[in-house]
C-alpha positions as a LaTeX table, in Angstrom:
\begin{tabular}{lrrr}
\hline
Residue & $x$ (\AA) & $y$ (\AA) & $z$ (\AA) \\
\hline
Unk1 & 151.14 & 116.26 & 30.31 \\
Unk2 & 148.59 & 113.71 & 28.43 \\
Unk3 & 146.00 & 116.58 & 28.14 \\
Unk4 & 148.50 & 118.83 & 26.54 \\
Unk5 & 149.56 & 115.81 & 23.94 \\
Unk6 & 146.28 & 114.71 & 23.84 \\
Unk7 & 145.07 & 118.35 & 23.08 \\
Unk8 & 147.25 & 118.89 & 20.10 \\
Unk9 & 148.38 & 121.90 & 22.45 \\
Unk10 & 152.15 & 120.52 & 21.58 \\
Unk11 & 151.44 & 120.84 & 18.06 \\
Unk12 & 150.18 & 125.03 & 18.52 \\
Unk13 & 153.89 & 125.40 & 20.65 \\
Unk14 & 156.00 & 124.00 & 18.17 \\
Unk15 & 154.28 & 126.22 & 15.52 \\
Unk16 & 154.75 & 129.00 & 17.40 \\
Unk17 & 158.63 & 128.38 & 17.59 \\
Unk18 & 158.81 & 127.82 & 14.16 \\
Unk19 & 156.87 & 130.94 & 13.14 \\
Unk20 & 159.08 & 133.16 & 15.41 \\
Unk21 & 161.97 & 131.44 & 13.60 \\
Unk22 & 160.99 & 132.29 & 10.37 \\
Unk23 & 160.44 & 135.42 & 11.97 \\
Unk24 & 164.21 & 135.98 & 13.37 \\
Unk25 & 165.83 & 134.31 & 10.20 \\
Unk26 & 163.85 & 136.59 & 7.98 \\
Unk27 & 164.89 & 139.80 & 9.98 \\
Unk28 & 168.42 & 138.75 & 9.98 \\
Unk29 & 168.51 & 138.34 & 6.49 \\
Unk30 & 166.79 & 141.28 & 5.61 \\
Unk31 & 169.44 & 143.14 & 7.63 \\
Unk32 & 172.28 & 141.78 & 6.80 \\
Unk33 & 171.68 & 139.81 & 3.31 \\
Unk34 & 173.07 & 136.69 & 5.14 \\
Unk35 & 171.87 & 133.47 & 6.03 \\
Unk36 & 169.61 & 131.06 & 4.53 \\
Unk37 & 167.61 & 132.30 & 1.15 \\
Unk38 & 163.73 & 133.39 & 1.91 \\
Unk39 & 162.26 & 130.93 & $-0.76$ \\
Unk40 & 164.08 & 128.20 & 0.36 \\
Unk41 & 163.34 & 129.15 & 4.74 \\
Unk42 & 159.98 & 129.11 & 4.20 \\
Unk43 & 159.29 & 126.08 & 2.25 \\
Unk44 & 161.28 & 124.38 & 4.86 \\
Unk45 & 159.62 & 125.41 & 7.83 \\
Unk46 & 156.28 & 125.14 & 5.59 \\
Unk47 & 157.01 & 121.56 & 5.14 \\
Unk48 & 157.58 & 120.91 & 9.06 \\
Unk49 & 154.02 & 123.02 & 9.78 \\
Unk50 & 152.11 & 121.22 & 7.89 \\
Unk51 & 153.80 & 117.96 & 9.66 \\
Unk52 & 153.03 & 119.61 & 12.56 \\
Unk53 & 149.17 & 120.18 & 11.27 \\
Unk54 & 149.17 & 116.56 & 10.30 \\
Unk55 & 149.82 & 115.62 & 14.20 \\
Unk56 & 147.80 & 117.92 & 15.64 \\
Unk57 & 144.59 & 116.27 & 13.59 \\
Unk58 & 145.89 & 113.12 & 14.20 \\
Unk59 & 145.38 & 114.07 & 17.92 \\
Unk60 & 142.01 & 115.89 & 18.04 \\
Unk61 & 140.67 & 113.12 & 15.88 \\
Unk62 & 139.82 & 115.69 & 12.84 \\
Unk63 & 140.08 & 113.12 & 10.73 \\
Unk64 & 142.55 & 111.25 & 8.51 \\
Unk65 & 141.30 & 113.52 & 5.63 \\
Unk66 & 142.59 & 116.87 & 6.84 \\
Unk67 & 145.93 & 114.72 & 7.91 \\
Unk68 & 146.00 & 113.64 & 4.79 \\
Unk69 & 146.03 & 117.22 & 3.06 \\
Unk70 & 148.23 & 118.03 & 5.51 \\
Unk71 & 150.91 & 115.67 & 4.49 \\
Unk72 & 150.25 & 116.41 & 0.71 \\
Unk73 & 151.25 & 119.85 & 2.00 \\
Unk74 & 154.50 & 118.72 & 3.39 \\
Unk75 & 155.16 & 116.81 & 0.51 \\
Unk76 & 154.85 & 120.03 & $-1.86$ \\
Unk77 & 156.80 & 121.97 & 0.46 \\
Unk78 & 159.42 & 119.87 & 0.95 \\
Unk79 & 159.76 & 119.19 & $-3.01$ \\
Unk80 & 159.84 & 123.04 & $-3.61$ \\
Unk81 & 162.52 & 123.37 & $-0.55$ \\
Unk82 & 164.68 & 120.47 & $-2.55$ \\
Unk83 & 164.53 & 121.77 & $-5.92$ \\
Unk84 & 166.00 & 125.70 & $-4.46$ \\
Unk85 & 168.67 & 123.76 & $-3.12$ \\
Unk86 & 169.20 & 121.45 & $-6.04$ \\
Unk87 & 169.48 & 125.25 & $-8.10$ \\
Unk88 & 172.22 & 126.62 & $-5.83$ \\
Unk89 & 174.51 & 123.77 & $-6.38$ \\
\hline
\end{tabular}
């Protein structure tokens, strides 16, 4: 279990189940129209990947550069993800 931690391994799952999320929410919505708005999904989930990118360099020992882009990522993401909801209501 350290290897796969240690790996960044954890960090490749997790981004796998979030891309076959965005997968399954973006079929459902295309089918039906329902659930949560596209724009909105994937800055969400594009916010908690690059998270997820920021671990996995934390672990491999990239470098606190890359983490560091990483997070600026998230931080765009997750801006874009608040101002779509701040429209809706």
């Amino acid at each position: 279990m350290d290897e796969f931690f240690a790996s960044g391994r954890v960090a490749d799952l997790l981004l796998g189940l979030m891309a076959l999320e965005a997968a399954l929410f973006g079929g459902y919505h295309r089918l039906t129209g329902r659930g949560p708005p596209l724009p909105g999904l994937l800055a969400n989930l594009g916010a908690g990947a690059c998270l997820l990118l920021a671990l996995r360099a934390i672990l491999t020992g990239v470098g606190w550069q890359v983490a560091a882009l990483c997070l600026l990522g998230a931080l765009i993401l997750h801006l874009a993800d608040l101002r779509a909801r701040w429209r809706r209501s």
